[in-house]
PDB file of N, CA, C and O in Angstrom:
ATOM      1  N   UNK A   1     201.659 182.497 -72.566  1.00  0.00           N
ATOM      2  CA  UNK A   1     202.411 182.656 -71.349  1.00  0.00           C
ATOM      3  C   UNK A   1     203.728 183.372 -71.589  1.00  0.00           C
ATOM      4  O   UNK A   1     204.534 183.644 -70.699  1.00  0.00           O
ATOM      5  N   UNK A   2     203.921 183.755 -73.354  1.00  0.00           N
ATOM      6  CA  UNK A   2     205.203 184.450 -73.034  1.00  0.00           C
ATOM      7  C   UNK A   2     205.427 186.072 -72.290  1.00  0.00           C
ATOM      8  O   UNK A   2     206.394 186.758 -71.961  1.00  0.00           O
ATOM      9  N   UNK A   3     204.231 186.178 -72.262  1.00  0.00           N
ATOM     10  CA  UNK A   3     204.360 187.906 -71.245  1.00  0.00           C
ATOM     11  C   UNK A   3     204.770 187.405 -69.662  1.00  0.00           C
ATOM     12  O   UNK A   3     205.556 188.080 -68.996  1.00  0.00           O
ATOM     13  N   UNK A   4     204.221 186.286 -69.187  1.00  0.00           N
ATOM     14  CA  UNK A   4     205.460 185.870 -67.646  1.00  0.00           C
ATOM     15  C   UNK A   4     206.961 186.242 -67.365  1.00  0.00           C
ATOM     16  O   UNK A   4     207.443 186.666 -66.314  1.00  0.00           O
ATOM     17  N   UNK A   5     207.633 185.957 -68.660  1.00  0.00           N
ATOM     18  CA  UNK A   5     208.618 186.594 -68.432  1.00  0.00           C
ATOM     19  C   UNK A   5     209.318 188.021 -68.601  1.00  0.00           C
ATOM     20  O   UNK A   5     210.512 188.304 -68.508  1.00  0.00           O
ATOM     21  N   UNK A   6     208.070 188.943 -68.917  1.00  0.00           N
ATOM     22  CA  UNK A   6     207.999 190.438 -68.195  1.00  0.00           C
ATOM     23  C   UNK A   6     207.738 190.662 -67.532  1.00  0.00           C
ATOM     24  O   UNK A   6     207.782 191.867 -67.282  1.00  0.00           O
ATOM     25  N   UNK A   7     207.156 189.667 -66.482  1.00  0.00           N
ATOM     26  CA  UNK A   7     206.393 190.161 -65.423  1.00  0.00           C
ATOM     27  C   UNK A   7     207.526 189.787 -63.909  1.00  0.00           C
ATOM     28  O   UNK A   7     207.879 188.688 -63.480  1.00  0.00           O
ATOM     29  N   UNK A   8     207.900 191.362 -63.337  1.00  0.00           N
ATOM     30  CA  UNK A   8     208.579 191.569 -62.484  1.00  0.00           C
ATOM     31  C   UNK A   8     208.320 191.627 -60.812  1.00  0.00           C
ATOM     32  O   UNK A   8     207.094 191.600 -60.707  1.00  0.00           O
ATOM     33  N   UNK A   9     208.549 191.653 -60.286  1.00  0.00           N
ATOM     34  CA  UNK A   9     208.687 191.612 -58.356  1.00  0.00           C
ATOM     35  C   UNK A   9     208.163 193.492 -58.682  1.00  0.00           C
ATOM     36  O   UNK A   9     208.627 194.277 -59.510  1.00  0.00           O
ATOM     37  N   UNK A  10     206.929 193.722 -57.536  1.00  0.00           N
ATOM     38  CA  UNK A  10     206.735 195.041 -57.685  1.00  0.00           C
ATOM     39  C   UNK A  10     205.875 195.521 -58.221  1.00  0.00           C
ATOM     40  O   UNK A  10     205.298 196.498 -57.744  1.00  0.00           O
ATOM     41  N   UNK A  11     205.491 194.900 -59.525  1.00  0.00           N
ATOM     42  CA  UNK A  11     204.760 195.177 -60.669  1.00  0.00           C
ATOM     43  C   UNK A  11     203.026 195.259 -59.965  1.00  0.00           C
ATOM     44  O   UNK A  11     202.521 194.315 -59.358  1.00  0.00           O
ATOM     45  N   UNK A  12     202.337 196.568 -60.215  1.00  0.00           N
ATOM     46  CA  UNK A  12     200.968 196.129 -59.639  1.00  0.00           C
ATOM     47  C   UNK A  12     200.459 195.488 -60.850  1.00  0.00           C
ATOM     48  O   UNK A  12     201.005 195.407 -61.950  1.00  0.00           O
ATOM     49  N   UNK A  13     199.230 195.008 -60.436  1.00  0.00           N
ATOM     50  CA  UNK A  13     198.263 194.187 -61.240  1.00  0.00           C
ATOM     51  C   UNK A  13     196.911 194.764 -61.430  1.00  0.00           C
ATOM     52  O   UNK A  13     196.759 195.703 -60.649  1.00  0.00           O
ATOM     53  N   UNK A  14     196.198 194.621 -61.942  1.00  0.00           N
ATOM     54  CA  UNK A  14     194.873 195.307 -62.460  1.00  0.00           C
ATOM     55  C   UNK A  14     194.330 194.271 -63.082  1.00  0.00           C
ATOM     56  O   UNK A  14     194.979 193.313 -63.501  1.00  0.00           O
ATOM     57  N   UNK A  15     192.875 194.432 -63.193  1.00  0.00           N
ATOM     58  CA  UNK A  15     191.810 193.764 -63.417  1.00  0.00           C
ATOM     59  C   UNK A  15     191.851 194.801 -64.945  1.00  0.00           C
ATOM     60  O   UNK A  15     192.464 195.836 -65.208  1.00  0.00           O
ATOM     61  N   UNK A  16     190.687 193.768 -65.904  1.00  0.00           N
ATOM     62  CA  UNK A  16     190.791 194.647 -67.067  1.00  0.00           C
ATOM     63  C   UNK A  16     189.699 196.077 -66.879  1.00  0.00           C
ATOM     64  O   UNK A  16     189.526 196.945 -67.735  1.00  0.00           O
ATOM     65  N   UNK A  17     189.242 196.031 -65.909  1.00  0.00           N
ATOM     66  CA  UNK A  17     188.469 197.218 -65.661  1.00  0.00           C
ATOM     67  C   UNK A  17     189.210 198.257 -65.087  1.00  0.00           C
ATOM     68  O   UNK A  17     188.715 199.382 -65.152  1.00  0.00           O
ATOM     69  N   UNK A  18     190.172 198.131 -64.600  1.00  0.00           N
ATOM     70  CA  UNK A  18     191.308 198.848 -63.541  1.00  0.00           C
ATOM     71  C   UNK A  18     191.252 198.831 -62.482  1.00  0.00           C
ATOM     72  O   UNK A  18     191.818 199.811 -61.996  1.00  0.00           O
ATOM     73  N   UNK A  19     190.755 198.063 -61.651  1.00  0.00           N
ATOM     74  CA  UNK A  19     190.463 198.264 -60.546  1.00  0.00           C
ATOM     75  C   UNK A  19     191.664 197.313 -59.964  1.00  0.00           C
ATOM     76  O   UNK A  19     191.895 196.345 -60.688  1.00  0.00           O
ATOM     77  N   UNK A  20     192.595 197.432 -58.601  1.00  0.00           N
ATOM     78  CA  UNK A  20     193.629 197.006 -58.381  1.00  0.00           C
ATOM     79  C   UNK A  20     193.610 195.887 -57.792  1.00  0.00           C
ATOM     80  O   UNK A  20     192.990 195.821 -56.730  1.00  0.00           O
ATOM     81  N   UNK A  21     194.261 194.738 -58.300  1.00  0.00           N
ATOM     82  CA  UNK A  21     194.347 193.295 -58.007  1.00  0.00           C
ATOM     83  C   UNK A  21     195.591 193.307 -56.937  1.00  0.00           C
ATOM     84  O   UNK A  21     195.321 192.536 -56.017  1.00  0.00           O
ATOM     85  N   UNK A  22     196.273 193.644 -56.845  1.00  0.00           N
ATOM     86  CA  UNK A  22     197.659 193.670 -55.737  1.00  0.00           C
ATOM     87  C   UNK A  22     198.761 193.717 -56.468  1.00  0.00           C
ATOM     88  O   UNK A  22     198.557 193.656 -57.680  1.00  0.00           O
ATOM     89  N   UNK A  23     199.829 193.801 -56.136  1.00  0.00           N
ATOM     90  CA  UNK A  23     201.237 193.554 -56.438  1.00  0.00           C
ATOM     91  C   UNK A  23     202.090 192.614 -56.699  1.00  0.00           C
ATOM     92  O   UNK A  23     201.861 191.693 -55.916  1.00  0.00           O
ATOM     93  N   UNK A  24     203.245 192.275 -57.618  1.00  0.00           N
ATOM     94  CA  UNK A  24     203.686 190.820 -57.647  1.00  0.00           C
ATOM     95  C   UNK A  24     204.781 190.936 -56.674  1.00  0.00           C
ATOM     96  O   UNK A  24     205.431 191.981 -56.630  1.00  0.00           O
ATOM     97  N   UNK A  25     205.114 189.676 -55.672  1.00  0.00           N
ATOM     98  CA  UNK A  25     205.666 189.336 -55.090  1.00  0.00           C
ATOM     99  C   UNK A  25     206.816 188.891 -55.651  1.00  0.00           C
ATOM    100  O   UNK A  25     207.932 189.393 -55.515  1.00  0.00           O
ATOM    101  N   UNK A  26     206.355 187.419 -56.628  1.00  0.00           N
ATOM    102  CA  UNK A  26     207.181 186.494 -57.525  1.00  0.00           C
ATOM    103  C   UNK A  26     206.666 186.400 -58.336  1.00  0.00           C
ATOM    104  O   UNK A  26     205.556 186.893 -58.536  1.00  0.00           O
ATOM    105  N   UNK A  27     207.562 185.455 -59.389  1.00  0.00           N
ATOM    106  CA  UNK A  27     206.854 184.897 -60.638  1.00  0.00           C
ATOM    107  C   UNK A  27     207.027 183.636 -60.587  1.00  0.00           C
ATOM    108  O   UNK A  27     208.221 183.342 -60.533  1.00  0.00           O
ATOM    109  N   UNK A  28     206.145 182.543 -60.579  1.00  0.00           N
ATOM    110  CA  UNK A  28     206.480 181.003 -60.729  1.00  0.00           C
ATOM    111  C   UNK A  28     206.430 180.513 -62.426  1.00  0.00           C
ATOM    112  O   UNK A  28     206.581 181.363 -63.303  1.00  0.00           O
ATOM    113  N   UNK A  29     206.247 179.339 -62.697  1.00  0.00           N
ATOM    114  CA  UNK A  29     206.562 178.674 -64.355  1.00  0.00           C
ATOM    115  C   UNK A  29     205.172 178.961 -64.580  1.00  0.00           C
ATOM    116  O   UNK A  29     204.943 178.765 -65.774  1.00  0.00           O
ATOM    117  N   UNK A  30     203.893 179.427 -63.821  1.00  0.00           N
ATOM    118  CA  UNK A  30     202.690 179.070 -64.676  1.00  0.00           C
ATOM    119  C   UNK A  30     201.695 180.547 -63.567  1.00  0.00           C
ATOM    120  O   UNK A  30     200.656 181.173 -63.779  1.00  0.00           O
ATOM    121  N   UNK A  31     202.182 180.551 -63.023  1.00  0.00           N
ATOM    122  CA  UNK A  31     201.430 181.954 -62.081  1.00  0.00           C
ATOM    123  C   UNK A  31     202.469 183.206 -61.307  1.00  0.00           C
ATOM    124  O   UNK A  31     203.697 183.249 -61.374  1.00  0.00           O
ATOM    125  N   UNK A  32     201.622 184.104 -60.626  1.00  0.00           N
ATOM    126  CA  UNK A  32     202.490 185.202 -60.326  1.00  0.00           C
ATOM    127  C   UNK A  32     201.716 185.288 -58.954  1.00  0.00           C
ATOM    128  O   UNK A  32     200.530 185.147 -58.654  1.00  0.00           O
ATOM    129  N   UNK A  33     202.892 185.583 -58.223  1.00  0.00           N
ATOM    130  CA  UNK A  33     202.226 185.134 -56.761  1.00  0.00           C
ATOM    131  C   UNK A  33     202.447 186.822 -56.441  1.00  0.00           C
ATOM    132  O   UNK A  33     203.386 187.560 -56.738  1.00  0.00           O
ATOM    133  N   UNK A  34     200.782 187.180 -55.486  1.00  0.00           N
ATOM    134  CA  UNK A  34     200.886 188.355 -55.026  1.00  0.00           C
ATOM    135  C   UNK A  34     201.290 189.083 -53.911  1.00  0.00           C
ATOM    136  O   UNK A  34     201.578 188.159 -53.149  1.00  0.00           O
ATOM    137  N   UNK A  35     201.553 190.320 -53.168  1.00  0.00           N
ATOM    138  CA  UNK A  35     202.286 190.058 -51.888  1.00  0.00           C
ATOM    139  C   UNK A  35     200.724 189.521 -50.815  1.00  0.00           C
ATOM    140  O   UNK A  35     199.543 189.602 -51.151  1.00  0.00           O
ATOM    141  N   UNK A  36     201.146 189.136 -49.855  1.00  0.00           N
ATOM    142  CA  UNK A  36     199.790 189.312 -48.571  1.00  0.00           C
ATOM    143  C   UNK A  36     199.163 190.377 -48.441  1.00  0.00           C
ATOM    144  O   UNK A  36     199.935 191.277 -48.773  1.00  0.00           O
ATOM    145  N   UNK A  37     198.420 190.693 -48.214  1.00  0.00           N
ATOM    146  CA  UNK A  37     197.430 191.753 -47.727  1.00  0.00           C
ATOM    147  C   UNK A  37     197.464 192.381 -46.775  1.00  0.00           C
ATOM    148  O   UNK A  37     197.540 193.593 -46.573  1.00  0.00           O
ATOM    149  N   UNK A  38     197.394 191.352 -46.023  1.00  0.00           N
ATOM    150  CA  UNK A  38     198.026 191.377 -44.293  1.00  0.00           C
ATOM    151  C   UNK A  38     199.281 192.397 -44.081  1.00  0.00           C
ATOM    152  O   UNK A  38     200.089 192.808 -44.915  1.00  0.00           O
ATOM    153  N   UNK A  39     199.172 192.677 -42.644  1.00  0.00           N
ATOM    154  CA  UNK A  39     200.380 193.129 -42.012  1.00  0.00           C
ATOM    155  C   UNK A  39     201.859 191.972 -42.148  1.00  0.00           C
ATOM    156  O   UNK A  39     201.495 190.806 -41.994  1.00  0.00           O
ATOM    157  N   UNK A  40     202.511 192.035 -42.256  1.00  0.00           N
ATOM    158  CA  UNK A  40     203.417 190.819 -41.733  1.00  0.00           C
ATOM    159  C   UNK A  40     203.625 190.271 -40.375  1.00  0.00           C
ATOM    160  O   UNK A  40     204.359 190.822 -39.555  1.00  0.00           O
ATOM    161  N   UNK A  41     202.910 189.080 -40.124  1.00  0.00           N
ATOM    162  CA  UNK A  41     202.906 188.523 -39.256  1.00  0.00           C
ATOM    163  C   UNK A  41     201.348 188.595 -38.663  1.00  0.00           C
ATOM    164  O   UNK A  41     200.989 187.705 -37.891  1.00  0.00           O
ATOM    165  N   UNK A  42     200.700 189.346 -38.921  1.00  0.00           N
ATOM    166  CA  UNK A  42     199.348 189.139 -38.874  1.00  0.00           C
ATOM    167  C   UNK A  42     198.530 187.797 -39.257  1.00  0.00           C
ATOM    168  O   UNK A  42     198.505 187.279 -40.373  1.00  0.00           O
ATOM    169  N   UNK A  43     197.803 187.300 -37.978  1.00  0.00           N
ATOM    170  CA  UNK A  43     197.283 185.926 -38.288  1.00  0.00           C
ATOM    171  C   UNK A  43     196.633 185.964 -39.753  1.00  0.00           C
ATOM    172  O   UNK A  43     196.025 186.970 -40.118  1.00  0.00           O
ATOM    173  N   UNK A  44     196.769 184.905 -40.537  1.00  0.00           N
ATOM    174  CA  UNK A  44     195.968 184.531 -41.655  1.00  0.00           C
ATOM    175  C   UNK A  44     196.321 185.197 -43.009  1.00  0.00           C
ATOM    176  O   UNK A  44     195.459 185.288 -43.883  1.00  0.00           O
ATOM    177  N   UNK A  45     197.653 185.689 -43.203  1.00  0.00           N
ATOM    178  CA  UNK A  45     198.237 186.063 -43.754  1.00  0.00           C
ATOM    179  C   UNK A  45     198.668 185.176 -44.920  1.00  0.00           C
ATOM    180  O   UNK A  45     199.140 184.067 -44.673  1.00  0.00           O
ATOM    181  N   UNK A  46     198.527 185.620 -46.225  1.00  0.00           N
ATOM    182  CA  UNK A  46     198.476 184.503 -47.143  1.00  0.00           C
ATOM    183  C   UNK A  46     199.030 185.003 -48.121  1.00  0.00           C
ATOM    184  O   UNK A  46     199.223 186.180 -47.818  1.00  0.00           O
ATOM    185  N   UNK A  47     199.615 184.706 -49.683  1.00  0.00           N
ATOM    186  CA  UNK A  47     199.733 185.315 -50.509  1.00  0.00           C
ATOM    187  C   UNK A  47     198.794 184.302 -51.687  1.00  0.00           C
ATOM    188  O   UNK A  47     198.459 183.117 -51.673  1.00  0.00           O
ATOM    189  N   UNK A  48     198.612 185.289 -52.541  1.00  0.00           N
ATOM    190  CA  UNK A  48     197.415 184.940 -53.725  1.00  0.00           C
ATOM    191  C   UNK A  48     198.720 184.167 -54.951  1.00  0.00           C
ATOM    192  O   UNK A  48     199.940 184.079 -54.815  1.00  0.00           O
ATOM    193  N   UNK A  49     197.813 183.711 -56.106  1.00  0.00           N
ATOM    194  CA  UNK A  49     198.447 183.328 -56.893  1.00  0.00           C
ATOM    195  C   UNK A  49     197.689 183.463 -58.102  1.00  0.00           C
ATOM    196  O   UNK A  49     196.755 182.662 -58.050  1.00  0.00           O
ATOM    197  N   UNK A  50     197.677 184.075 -59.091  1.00  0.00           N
ATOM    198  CA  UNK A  50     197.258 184.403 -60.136  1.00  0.00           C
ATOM    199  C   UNK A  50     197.827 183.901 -61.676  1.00  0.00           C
ATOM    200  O   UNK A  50     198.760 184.358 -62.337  1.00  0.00           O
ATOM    201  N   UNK A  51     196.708 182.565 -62.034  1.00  0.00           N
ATOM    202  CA  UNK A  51     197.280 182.180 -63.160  1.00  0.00           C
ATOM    203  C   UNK A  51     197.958 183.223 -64.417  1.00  0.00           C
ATOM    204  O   UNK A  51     197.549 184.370 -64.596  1.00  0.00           O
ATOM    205  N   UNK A  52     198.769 182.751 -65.016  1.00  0.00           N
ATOM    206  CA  UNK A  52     199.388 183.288 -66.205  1.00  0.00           C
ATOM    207  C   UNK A  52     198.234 183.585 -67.244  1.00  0.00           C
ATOM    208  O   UNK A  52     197.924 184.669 -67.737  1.00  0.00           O
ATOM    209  N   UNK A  53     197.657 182.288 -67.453  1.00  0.00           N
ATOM    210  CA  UNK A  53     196.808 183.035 -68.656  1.00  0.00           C
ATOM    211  C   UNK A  53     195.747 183.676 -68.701  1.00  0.00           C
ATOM    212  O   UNK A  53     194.963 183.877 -69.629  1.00  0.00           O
ATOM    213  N   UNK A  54     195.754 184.151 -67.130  1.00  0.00           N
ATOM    214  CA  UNK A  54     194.825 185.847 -67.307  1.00  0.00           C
ATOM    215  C   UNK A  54     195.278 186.921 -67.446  1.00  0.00           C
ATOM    216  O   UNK A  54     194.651 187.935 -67.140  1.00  0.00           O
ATOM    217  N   UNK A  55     196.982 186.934 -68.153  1.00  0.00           N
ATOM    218  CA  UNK A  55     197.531 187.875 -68.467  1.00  0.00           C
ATOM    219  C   UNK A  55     197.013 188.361 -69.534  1.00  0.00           C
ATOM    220  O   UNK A  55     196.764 187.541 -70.417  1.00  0.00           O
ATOM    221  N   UNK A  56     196.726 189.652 -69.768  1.00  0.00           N
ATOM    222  CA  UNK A  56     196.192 190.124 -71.139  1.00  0.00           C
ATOM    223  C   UNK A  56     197.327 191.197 -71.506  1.00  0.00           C
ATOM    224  O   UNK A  56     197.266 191.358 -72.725  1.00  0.00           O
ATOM    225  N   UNK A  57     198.159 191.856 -71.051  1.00  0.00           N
ATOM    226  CA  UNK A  57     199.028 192.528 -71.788  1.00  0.00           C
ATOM    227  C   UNK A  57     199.897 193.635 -70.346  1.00  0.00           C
ATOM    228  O   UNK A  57     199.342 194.396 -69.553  1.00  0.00           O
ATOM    229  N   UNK A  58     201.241 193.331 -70.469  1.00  0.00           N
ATOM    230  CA  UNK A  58     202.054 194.587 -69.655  1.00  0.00           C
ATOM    231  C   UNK A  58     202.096 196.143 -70.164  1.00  0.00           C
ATOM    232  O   UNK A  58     202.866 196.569 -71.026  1.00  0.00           O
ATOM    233  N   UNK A  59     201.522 196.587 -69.751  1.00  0.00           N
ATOM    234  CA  UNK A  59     201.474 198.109 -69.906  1.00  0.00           C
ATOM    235  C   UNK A  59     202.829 198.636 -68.608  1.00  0.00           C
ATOM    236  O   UNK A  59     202.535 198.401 -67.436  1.00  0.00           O
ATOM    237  N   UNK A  60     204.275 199.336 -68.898  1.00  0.00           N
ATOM    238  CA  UNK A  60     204.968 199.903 -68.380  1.00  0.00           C
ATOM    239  C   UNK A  60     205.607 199.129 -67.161  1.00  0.00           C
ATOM    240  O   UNK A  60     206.496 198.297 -67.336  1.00  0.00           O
ATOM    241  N   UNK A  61     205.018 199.504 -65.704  1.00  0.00           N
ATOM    242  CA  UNK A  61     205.359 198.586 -64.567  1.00  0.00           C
ATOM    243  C   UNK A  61     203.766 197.877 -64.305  1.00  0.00           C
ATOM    244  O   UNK A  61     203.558 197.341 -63.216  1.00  0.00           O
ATOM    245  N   UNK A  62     202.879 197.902 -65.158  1.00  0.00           N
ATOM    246  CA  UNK A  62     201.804 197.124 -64.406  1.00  0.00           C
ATOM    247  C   UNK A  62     201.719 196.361 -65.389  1.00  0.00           C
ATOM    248  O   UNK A  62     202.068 196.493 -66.562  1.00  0.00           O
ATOM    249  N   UNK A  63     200.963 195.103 -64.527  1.00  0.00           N
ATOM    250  CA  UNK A  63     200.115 193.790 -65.528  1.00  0.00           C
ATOM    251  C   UNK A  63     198.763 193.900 -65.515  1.00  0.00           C
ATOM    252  O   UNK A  63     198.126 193.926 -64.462  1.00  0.00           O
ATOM    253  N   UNK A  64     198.309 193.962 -66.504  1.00  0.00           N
ATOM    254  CA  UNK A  64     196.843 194.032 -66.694  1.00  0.00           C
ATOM    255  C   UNK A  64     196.182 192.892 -66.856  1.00  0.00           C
ATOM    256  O   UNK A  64     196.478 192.602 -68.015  1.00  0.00           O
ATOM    257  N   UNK A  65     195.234 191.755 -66.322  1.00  0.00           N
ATOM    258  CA  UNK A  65     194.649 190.847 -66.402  1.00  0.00           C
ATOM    259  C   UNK A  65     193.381 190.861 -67.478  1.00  0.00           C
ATOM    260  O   UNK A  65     192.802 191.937 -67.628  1.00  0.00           O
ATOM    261  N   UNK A  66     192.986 189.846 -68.138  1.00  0.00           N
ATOM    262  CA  UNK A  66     192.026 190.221 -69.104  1.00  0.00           C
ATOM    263  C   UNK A  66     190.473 189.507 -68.041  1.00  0.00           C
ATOM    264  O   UNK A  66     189.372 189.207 -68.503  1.00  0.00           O
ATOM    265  N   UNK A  67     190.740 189.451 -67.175  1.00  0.00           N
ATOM    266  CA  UNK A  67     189.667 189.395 -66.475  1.00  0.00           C
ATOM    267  C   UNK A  67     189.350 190.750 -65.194  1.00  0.00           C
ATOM    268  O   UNK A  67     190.290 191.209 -64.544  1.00  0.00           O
ATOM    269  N   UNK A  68     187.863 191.257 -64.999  1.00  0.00           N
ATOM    270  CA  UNK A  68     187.753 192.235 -64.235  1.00  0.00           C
ATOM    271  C   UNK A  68     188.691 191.317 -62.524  1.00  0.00           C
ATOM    272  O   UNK A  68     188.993 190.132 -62.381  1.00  0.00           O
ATOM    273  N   UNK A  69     188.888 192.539 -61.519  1.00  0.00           N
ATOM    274  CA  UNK A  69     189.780 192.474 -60.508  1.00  0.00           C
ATOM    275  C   UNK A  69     188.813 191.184 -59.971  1.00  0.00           C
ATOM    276  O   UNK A  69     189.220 190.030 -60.109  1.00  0.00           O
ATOM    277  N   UNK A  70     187.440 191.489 -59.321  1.00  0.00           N
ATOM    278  CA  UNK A  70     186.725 190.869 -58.968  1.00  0.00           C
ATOM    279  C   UNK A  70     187.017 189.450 -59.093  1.00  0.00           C
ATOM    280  O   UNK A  70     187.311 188.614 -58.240  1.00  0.00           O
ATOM    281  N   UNK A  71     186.850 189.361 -60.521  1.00  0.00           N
ATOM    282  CA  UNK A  71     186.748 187.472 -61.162  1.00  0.00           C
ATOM    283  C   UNK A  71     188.397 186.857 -60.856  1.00  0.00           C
ATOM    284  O   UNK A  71     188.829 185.917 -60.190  1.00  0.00           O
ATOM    285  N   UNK A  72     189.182 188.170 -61.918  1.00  0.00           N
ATOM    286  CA  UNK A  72     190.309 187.661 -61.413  1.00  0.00           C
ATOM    287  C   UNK A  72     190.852 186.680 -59.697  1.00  0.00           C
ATOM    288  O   UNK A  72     191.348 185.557 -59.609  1.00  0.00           O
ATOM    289  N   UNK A  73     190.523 187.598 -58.657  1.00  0.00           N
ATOM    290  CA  UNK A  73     190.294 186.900 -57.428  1.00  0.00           C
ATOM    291  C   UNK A  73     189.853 185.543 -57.270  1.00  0.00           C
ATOM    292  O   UNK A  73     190.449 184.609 -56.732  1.00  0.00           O
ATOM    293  N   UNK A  74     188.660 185.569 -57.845  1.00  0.00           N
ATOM    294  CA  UNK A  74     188.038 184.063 -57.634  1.00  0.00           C
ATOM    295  C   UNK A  74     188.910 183.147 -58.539  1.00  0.00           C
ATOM    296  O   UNK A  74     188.514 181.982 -58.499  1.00  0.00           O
ATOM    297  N   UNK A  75     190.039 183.358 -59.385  1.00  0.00           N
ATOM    298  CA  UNK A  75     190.838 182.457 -59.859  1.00  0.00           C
ATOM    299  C   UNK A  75     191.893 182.060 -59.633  1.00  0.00           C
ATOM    300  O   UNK A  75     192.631 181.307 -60.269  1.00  0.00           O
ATOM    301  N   UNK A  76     192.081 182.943 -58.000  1.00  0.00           N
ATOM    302  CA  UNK A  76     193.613 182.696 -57.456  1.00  0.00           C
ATOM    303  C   UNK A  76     193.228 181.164 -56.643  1.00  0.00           C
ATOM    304  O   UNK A  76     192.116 180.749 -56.315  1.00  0.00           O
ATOM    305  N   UNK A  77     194.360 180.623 -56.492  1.00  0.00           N
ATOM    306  CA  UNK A  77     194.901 179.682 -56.561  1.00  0.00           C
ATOM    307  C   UNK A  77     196.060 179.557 -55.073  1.00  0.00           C
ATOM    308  O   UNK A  77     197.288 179.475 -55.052  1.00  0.00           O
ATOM    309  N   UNK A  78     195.261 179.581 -54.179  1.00  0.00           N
ATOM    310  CA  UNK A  78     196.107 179.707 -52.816  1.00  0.00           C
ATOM    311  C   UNK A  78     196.956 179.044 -52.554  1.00  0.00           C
ATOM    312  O   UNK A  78     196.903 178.093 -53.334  1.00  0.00           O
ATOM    313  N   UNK A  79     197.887 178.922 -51.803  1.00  0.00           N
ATOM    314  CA  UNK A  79     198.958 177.830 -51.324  1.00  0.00           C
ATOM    315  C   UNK A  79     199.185 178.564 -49.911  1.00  0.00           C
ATOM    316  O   UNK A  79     199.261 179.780 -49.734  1.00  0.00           O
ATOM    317  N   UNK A  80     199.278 177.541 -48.940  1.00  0.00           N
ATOM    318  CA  UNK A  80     199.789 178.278 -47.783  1.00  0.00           C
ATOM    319  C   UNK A  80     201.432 177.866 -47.378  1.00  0.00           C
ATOM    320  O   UNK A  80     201.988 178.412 -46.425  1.00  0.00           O
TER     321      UNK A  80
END
């Protein structure tokens, strides 16, 4: 988990295949929360949360996940 604390507001995210997971919003003590998808203010508007230890390595301004975008997804961790 020590690459969390490179990981910045802005930063896109990627799956280890490249395919684009979203953007970081925040960073919490154990995940990185992504922005919504949504319009703002658009019903059902949510933001994702993506554990830390599918970090596999910061390349420049992006985080690369060591899981493809796909799987990655199925490991977010919602909060409303």
């Amino acid at each position: 988990m020590s690459q969390l604390s490179n990981v910045r507001e802005g930063m896109a995210v990627i799956g280890a295949d490249g395919a684009a997971v979203g953007v970081v919003e925040a960073v919490t003590h154990h995940s990185i929360m992504l922005r919504p998808t949504g319009t703002r203010g658009e019903e059902g508007e949510r933001a994702h949360f993506i554990p830390a230890g599918l970090i596999a390595e910061i390349e420049g301004d992006t985080v690369r996940l060591s899981a493809n975008a796909d799987v990655a997804v199925s490991f977010e961790d919602e909060r409303l």
